[in-house]
mmCIF file as gemmi writes it, N, C-alpha and C atoms, coordinates in Angstrom:
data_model
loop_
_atom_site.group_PDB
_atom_site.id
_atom_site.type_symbol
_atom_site.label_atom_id
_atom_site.label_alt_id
_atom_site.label_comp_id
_atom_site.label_asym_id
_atom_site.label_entity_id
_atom_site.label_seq_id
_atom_site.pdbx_PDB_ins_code
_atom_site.Cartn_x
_atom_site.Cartn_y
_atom_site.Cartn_z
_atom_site.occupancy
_atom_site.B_iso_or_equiv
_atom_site.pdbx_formal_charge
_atom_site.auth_seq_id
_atom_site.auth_asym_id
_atom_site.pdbx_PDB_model_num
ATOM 1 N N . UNK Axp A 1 ? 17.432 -24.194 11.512 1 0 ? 1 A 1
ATOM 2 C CA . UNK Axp A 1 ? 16.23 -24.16 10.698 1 0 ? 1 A 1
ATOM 3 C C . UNK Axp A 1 ? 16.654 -24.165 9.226 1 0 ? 1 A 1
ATOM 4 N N . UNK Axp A 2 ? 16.25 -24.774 8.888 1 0 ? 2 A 1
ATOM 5 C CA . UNK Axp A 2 ? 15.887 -25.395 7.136 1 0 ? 2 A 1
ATOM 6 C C . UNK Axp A 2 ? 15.6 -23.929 6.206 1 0 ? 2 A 1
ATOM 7 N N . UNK Axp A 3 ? 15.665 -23.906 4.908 1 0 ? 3 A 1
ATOM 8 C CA . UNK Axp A 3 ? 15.277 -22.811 4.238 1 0 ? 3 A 1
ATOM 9 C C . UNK Axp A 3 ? 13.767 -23.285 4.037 1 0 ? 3 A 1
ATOM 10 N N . UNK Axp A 4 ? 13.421 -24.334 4.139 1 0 ? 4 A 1
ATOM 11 C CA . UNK Axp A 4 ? 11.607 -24.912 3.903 1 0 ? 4 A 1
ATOM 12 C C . UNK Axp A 4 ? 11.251 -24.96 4.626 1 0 ? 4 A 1
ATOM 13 N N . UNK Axp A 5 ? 11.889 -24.753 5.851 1 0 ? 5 A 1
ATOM 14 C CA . UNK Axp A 5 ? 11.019 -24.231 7.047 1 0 ? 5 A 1
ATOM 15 C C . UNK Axp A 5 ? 10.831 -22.984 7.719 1 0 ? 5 A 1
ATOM 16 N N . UNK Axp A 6 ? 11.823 -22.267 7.205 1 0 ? 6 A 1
ATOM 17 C CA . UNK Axp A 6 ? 12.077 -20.69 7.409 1 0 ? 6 A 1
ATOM 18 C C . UNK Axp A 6 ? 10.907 -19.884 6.172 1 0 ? 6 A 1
ATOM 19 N N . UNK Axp A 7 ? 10.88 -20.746 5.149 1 0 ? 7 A 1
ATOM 20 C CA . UNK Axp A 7 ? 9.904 -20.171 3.734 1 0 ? 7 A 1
ATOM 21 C C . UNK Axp A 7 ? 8.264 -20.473 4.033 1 0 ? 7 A 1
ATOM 22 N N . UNK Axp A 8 ? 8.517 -21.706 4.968 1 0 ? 8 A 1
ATOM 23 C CA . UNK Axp A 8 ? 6.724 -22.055 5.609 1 0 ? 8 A 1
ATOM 24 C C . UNK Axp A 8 ? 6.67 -20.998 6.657 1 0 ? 8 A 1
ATOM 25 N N . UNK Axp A 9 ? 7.333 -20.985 7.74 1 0 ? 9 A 1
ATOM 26 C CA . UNK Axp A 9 ? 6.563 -19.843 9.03 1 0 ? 9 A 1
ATOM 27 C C . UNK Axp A 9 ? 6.439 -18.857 8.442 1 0 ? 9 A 1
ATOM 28 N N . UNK Axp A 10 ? 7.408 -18.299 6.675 1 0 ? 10 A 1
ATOM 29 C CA . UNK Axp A 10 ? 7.258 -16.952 6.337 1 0 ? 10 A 1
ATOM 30 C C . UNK Axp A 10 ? 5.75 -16.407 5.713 1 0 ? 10 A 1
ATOM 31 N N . UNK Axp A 11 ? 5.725 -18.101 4.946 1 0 ? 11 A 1
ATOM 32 C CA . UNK Axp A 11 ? 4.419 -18.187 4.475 1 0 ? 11 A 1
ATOM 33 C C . UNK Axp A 11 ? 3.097 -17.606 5.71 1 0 ? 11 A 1
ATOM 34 N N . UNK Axp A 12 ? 3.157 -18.986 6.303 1 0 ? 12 A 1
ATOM 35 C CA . UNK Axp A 12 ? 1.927 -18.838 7.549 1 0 ? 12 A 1
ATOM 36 C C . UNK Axp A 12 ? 1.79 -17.332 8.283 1 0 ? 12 A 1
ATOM 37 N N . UNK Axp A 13 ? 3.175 -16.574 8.673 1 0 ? 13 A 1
ATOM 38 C CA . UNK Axp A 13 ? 2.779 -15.485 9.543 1 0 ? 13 A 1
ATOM 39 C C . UNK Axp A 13 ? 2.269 -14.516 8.303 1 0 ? 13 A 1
ATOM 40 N N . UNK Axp A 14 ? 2.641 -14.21 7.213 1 0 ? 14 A 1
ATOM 41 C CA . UNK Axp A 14 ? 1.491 -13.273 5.94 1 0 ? 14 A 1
ATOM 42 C C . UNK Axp A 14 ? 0.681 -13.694 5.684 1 0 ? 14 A 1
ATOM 43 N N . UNK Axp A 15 ? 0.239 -15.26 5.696 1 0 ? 15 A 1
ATOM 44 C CA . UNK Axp A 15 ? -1.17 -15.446 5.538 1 0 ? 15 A 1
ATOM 45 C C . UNK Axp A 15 ? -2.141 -15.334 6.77 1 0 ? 15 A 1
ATOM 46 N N . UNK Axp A 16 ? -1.464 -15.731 8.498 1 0 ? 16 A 1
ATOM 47 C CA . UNK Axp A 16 ? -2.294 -14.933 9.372 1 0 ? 16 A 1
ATOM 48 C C . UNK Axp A 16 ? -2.865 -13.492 9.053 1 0 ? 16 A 1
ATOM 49 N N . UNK Axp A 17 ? -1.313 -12.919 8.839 1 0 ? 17 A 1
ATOM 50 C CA . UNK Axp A 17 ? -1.656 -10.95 8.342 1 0 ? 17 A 1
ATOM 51 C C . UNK Axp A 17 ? -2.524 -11.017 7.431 1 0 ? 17 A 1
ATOM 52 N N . UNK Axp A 18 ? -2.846 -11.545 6.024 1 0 ? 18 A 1
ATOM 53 C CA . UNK Axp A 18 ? -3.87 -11.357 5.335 1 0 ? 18 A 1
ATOM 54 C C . UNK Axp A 18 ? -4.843 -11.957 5.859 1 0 ? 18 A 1
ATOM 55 N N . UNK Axp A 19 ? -5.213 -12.827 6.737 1 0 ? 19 A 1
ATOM 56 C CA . UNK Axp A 19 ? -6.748 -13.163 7.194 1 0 ? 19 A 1
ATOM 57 C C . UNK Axp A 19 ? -7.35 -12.237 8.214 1 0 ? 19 A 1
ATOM 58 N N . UNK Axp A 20 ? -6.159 -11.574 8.518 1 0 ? 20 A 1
ATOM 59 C CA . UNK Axp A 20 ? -6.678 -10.451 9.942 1 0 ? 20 A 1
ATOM 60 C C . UNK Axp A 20 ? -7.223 -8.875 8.246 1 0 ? 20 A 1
ATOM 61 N N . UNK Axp A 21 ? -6.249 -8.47 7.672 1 0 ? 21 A 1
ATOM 62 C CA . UNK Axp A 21 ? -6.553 -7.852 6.949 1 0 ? 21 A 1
ATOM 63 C C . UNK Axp A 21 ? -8.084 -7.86 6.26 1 0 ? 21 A 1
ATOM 64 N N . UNK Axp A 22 ? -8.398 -9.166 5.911 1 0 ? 22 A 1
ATOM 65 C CA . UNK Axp A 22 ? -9.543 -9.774 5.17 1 0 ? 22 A 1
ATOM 66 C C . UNK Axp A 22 ? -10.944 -9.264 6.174 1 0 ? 22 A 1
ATOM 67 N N . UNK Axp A 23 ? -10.321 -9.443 6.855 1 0 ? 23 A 1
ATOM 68 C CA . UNK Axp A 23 ? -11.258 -9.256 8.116 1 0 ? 23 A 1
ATOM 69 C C . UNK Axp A 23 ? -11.892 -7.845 8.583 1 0 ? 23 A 1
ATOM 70 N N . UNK Axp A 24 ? -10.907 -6.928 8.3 1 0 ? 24 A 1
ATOM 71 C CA . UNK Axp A 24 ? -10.829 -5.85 8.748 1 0 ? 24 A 1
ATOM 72 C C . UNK Axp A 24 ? -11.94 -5.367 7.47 1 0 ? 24 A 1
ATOM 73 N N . UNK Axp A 25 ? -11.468 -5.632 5.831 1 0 ? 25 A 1
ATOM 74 C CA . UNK Axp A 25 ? -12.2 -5.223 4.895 1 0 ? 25 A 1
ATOM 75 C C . UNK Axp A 25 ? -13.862 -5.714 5.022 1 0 ? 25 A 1
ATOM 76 N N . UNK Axp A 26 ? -13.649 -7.232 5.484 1 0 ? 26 A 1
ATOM 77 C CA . UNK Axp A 26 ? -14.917 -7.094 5.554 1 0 ? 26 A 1
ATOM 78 C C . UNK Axp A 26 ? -15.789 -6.466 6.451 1 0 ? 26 A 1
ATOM 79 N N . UNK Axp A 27 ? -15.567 -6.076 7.521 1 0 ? 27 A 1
ATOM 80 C CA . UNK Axp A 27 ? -15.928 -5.141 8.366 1 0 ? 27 A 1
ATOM 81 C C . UNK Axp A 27 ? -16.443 -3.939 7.528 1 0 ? 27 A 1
ATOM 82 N N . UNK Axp A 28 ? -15.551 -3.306 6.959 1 0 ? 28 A 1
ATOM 83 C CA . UNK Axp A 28 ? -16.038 -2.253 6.246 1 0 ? 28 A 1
ATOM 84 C C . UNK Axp A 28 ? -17.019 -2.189 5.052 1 0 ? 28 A 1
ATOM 85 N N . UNK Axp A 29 ? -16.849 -3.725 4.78 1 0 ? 29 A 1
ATOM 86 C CA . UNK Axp A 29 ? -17.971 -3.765 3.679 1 0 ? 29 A 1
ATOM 87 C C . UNK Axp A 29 ? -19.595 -3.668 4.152 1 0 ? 29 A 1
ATOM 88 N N . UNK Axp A 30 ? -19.276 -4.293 5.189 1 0 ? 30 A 1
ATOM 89 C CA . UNK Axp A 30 ? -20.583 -4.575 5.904 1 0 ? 30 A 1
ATOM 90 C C . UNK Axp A 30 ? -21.383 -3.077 6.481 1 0 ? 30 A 1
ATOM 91 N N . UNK Axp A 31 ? -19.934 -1.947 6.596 1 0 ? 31 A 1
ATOM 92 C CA . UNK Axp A 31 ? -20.822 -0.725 7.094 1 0 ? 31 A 1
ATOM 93 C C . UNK Axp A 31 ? -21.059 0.233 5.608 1 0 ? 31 A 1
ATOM 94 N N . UNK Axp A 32 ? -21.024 -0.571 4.323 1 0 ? 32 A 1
ATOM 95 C CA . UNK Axp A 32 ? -20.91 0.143 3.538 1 0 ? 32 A 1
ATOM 96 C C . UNK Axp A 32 ? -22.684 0.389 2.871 1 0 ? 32 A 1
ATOM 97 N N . UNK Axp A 33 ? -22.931 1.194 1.932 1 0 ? 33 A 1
ATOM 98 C CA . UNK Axp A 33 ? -24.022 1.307 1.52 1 0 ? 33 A 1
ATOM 99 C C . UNK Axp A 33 ? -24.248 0.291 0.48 1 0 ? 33 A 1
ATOM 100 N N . UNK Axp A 34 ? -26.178 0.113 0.141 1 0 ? 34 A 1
ATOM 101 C CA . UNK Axp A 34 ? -25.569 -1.055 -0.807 1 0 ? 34 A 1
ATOM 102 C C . UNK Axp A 34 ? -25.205 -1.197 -2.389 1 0 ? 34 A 1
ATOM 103 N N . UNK Axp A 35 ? -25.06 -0.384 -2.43 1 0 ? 35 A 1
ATOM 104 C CA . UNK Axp A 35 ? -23.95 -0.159 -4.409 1 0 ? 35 A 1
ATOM 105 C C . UNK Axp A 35 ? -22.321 -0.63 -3.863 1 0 ? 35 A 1
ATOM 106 N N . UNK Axp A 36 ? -22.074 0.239 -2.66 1 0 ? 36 A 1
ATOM 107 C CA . UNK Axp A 36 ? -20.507 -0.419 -2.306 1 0 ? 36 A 1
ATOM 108 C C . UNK Axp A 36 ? -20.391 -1.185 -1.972 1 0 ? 36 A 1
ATOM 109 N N . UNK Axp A 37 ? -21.739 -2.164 -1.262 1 0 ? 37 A 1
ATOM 110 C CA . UNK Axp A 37 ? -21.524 -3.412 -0.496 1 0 ? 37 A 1
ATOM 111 C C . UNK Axp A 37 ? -21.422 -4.534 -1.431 1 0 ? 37 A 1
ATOM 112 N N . UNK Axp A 38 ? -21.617 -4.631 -2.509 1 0 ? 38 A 1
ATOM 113 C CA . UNK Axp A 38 ? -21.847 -5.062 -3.651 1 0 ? 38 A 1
ATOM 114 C C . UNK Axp A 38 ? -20.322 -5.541 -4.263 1 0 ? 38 A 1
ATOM 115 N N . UNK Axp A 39 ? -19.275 -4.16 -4.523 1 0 ? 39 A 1
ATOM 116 C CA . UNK Axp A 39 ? -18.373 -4.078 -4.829 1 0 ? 39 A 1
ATOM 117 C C . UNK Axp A 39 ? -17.547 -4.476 -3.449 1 0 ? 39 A 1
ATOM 118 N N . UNK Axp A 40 ? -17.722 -4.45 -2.64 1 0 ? 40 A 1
ATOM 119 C CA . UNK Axp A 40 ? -16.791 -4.779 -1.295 1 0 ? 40 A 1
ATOM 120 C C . UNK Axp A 40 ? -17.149 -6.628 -1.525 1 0 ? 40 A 1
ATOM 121 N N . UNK Axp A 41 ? -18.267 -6.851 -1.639 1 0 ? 41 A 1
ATOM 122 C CA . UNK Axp A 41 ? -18.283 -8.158 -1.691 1 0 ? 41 A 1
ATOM 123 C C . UNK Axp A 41 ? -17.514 -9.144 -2.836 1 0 ? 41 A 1
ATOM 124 N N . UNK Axp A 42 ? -17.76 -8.77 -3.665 1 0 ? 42 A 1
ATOM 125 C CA . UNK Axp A 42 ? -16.812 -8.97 -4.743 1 0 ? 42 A 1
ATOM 126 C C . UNK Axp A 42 ? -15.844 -9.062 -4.373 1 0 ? 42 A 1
ATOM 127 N N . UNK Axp A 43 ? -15.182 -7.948 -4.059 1 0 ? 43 A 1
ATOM 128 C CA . UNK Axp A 43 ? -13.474 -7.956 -3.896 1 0 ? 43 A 1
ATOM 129 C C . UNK Axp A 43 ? -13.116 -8.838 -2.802 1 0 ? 43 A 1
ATOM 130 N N . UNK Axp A 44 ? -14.119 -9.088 -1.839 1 0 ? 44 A 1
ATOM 131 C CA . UNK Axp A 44 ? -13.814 -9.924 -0.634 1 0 ? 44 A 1
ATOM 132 C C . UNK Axp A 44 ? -13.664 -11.44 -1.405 1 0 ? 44 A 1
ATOM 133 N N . UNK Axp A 45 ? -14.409 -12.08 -1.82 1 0 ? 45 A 1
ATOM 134 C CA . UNK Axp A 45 ? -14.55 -12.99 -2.618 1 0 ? 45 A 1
ATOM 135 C C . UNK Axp A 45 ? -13.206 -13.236 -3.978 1 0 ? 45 A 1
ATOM 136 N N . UNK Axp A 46 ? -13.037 -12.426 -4.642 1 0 ? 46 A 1
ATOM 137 C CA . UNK Axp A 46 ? -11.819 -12.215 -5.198 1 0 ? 46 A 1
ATOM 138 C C . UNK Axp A 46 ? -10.285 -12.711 -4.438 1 0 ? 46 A 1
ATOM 139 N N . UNK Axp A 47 ? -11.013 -12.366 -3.144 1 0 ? 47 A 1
ATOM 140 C CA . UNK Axp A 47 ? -9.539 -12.159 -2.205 1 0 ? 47 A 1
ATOM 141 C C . UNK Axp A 47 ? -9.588 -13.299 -1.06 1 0 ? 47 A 1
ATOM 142 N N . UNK Axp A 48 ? -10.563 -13.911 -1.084 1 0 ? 48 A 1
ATOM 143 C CA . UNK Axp A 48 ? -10.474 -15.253 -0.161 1 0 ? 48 A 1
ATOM 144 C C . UNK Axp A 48 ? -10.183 -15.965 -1.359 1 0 ? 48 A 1
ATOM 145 N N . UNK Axp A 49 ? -10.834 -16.616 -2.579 1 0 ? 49 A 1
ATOM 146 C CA . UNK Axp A 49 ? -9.821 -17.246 -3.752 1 0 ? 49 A 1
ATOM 147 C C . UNK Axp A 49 ? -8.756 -16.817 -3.491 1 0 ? 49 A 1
ATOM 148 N N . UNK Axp A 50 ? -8.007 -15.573 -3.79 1 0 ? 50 A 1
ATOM 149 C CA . UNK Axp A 50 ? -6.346 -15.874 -3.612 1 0 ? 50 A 1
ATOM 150 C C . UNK Axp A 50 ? -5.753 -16.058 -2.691 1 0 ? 50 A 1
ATOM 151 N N . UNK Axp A 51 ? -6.594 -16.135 -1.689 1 0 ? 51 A 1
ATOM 152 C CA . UNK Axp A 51 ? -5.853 -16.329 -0.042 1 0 ? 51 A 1
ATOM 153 C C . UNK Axp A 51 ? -5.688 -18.203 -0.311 1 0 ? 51 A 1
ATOM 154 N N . UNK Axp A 52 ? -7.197 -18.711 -0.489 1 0 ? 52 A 1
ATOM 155 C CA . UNK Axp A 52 ? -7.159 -19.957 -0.659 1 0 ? 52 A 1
ATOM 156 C C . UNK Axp A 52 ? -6.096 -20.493 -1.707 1 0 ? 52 A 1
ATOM 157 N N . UNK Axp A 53 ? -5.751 -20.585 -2.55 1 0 ? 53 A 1
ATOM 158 C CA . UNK Axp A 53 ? -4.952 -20.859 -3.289 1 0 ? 53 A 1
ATOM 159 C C . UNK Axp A 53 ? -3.808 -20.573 -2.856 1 0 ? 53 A 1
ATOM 160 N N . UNK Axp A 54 ? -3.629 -19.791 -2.149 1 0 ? 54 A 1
ATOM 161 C CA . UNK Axp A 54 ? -1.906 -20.074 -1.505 1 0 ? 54 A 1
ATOM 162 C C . UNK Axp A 54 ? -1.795 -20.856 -0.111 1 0 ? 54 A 1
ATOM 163 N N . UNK Axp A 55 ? -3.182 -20.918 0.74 1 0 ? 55 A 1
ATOM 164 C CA . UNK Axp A 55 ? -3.057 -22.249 1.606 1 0 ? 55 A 1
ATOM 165 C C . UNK Axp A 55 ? -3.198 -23.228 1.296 1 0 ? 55 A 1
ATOM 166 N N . UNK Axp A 56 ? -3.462 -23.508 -0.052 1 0 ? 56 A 1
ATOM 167 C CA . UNK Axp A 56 ? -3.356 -25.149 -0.532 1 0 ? 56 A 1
ATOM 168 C C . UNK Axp A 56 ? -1.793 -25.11 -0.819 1 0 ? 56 A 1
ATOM 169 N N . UNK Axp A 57 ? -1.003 -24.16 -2.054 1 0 ? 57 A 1
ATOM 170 C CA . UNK Axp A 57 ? 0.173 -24.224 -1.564 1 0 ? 57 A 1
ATOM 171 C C . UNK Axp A 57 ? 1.1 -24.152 -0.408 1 0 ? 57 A 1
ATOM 172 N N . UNK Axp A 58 ? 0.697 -23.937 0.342 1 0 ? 58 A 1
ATOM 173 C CA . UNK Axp A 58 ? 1.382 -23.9 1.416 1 0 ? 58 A 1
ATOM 174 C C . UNK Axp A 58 ? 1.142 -25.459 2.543 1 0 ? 58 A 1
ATOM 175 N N . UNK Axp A 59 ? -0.044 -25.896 2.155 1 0 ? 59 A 1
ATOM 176 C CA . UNK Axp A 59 ? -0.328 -27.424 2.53 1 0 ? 59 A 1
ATOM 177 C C . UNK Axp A 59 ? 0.412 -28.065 1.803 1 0 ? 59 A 1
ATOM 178 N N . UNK Axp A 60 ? 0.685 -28.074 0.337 1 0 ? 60 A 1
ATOM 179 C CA . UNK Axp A 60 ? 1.498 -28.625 -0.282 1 0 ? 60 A 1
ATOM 180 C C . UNK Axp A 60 ? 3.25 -28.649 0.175 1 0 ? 60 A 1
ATOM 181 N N . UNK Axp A 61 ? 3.163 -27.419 0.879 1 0 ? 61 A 1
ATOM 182 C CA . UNK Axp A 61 ? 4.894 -27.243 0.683 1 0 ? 61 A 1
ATOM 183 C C . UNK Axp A 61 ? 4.936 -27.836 2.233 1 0 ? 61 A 1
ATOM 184 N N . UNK Axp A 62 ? 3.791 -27.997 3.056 1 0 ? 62 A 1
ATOM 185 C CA . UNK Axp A 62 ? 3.683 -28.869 4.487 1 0 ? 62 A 1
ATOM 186 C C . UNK Axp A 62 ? 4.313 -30.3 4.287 1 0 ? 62 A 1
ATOM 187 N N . UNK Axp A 63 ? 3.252 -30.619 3.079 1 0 ? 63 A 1
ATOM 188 C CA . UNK Axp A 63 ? 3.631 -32.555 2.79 1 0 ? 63 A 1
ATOM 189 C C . UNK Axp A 63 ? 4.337 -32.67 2.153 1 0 ? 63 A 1
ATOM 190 N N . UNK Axp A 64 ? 5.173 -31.699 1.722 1 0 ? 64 A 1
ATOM 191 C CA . UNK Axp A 64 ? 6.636 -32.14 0.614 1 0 ? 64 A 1
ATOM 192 C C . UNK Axp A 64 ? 7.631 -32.571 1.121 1 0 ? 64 A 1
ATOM 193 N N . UNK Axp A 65 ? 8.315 -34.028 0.976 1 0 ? 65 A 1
ATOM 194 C CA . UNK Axp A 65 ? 9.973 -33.807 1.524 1 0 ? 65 A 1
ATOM 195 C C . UNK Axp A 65 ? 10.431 -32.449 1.783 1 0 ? 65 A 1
ATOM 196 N N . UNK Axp A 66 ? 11.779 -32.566 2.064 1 0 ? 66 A 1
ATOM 197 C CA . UNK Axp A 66 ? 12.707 -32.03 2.127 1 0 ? 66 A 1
ATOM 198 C C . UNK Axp A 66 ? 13.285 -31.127 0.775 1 0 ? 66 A 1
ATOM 199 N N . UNK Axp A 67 ? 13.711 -32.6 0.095 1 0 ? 67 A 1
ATOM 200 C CA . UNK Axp A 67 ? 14.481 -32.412 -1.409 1 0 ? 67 A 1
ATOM 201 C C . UNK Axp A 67 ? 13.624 -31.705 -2.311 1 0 ? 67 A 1
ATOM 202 N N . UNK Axp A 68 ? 12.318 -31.855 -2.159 1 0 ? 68 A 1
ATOM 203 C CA . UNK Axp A 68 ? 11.533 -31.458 -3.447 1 0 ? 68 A 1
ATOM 204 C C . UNK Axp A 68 ? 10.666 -30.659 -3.472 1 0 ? 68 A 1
ATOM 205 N N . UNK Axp A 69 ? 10.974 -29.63 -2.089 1 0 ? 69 A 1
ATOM 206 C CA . UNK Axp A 69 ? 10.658 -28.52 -2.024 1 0 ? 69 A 1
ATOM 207 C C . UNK Axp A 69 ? 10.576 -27.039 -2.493 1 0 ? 69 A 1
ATOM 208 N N . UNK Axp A 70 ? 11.57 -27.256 -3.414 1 0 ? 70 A 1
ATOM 209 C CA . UNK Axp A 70 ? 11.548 -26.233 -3.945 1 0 ? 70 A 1
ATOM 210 C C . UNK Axp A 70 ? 10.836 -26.294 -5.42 1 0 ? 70 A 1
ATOM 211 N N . UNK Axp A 71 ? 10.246 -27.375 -6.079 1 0 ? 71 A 1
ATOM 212 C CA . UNK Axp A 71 ? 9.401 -27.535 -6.96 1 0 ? 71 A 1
ATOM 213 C C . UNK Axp A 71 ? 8.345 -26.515 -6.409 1 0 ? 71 A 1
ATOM 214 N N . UNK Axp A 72 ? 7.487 -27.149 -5.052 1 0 ? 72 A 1
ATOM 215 C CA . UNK Axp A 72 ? 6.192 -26.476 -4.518 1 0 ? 72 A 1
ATOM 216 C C . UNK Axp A 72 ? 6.149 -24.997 -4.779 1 0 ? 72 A 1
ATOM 217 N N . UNK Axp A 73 ? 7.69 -24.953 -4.236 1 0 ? 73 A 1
ATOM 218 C CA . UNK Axp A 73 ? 8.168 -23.119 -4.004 1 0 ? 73 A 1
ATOM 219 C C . UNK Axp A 73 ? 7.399 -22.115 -4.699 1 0 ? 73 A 1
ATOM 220 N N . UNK Axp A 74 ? 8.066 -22.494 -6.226 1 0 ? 74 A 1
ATOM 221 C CA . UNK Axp A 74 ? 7.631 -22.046 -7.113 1 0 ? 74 A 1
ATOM 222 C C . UNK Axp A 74 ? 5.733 -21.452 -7.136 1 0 ? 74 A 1
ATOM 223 N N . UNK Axp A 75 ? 5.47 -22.563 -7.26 1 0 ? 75 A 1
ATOM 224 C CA . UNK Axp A 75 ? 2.963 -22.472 -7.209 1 0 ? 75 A 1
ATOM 225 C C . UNK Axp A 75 ? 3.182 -21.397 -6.065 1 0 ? 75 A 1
ATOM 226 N N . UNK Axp A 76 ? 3.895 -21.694 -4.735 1 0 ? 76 A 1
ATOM 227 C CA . UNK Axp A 76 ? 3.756 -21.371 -3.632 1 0 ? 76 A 1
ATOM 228 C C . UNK Axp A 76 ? 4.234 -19.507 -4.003 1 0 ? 76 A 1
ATOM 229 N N . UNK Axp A 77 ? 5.243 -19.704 -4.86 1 0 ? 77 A 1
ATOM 230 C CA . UNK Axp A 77 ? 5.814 -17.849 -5.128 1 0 ? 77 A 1
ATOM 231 C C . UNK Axp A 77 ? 4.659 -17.363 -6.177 1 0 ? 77 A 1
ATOM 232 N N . UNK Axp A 78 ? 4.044 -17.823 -6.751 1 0 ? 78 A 1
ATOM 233 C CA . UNK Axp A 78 ? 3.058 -17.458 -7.676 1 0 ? 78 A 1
ATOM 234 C C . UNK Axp A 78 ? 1.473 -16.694 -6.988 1 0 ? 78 A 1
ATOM 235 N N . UNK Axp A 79 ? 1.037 -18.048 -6.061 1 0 ? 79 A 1
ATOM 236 C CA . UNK Axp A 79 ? 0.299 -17.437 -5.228 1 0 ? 79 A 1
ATOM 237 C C . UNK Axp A 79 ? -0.026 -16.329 -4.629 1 0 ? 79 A 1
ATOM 238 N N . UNK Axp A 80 ? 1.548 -16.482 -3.77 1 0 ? 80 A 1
ATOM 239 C CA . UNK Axp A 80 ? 2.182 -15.271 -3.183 1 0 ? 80 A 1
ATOM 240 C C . UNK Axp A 80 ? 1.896 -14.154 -3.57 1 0 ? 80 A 1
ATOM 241 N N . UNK Axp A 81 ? 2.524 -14.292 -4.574 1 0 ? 81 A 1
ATOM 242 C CA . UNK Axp A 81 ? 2.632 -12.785 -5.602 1 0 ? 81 A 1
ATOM 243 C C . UNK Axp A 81 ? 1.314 -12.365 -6.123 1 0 ? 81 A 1
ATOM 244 N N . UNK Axp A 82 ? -0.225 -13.025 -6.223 1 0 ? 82 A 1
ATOM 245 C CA . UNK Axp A 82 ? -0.776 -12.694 -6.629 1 0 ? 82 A 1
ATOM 246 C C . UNK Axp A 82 ? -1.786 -12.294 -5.264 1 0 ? 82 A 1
ATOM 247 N N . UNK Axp A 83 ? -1.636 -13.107 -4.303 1 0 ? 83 A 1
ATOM 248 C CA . UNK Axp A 83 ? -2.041 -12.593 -3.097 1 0 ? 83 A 1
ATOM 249 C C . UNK Axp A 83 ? -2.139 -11.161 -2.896 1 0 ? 83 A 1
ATOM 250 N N . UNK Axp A 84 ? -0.775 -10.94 -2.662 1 0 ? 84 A 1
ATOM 251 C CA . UNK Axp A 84 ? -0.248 -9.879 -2.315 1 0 ? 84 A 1
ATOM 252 C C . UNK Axp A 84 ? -0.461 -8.434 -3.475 1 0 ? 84 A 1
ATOM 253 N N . UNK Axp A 85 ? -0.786 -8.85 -4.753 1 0 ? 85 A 1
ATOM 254 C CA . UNK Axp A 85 ? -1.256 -7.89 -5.999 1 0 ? 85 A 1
ATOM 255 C C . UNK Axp A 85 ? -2.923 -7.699 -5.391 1 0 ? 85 A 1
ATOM 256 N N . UNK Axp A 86 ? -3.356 -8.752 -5.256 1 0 ? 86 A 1
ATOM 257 C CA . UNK Axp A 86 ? -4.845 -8.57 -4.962 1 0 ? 86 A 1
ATOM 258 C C . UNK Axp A 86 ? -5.02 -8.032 -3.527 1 0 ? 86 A 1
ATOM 259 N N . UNK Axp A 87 ? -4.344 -8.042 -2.142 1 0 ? 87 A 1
ATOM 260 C CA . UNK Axp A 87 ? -4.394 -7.411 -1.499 1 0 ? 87 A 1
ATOM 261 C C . UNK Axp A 87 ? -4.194 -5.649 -1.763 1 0 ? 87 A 1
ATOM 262 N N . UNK Axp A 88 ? -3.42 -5.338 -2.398 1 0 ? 88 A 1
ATOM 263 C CA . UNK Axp A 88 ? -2.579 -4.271 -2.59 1 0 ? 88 A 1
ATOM 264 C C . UNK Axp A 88 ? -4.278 -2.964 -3.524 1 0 ? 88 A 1
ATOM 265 N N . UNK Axp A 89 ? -4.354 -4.224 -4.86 1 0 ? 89 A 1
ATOM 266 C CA . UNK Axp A 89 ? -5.551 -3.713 -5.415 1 0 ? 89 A 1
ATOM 267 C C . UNK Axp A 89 ? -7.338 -3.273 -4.099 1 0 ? 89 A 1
ATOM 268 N N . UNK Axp A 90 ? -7.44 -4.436 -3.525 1 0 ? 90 A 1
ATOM 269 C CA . UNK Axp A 90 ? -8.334 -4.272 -2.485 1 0 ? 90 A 1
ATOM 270 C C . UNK Axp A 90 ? -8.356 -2.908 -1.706 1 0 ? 90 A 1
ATOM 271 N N . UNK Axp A 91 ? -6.957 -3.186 -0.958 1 0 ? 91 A 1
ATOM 272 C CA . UNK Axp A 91 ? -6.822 -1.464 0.046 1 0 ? 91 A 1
ATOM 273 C C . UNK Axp A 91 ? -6.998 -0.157 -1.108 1 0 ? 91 A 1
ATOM 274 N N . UNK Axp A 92 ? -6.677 -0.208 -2.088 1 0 ? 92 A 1
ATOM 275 C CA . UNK Axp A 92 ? -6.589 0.787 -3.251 1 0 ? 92 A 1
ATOM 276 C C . UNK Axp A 92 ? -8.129 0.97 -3.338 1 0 ? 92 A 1
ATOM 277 N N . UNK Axp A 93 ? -9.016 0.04 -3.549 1 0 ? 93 A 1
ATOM 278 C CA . UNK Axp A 93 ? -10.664 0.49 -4.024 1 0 ? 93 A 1
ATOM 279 C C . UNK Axp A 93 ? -11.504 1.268 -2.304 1 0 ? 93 A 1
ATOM 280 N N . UNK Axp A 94 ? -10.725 -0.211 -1.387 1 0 ? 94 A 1
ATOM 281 C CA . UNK Axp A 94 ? -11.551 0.269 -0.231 1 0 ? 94 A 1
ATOM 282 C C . UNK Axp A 94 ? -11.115 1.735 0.429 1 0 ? 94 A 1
ATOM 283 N N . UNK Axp A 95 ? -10.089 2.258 0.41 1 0 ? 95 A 1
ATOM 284 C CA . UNK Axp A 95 ? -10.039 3.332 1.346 1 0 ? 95 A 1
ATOM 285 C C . UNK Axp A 95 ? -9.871 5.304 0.209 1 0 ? 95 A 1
């Protein structure tokens, strides 16, 4: 296995984990009252944008050669990282 293919399944299996996560929050938004449901919605919304934006990178780093993969990398580590800030912020408001 390839390092661009070892960096995609790494991708795909945290972005499964954040769609199961996503999931879970929205659950809770939905049993929330409505001043919090408000703010749960928001943040849900906040947080499917950054989910989305790293499955377009990650579609991107799908249709890239080989060689010029590690250009994508980069959008693709940015995402990442902000994913994972906005997840981090989310569990922090919701629990």
């Amino acid at each position: 296995m390839d390092n661009k293919q070892a960096y995609q399944e790494k991708l795909e299996a945290k972005l499964d984990e954040w769609h199961a996560d996503i999931d879970k929050l929205r659950a809770k938004a939905e049993g929330a009252q409505a001043d919090a449901k408000l703010t749960y919605e928001k943040n849900l919304k906040d947080l499917k944008e950054h989910r989305d934006k790293l499955e377009k990178e990650l579609e991107k780093l799908r249709d890239t050669q080989t060689a010029a993969w590690h250009d994508i990398k980069r959008g693709a580590d940015e995402a990442w990282d902000s994913m994972s800030k906005a997840m981090k912020d989310a569990y922090k408001r919701f629990t």
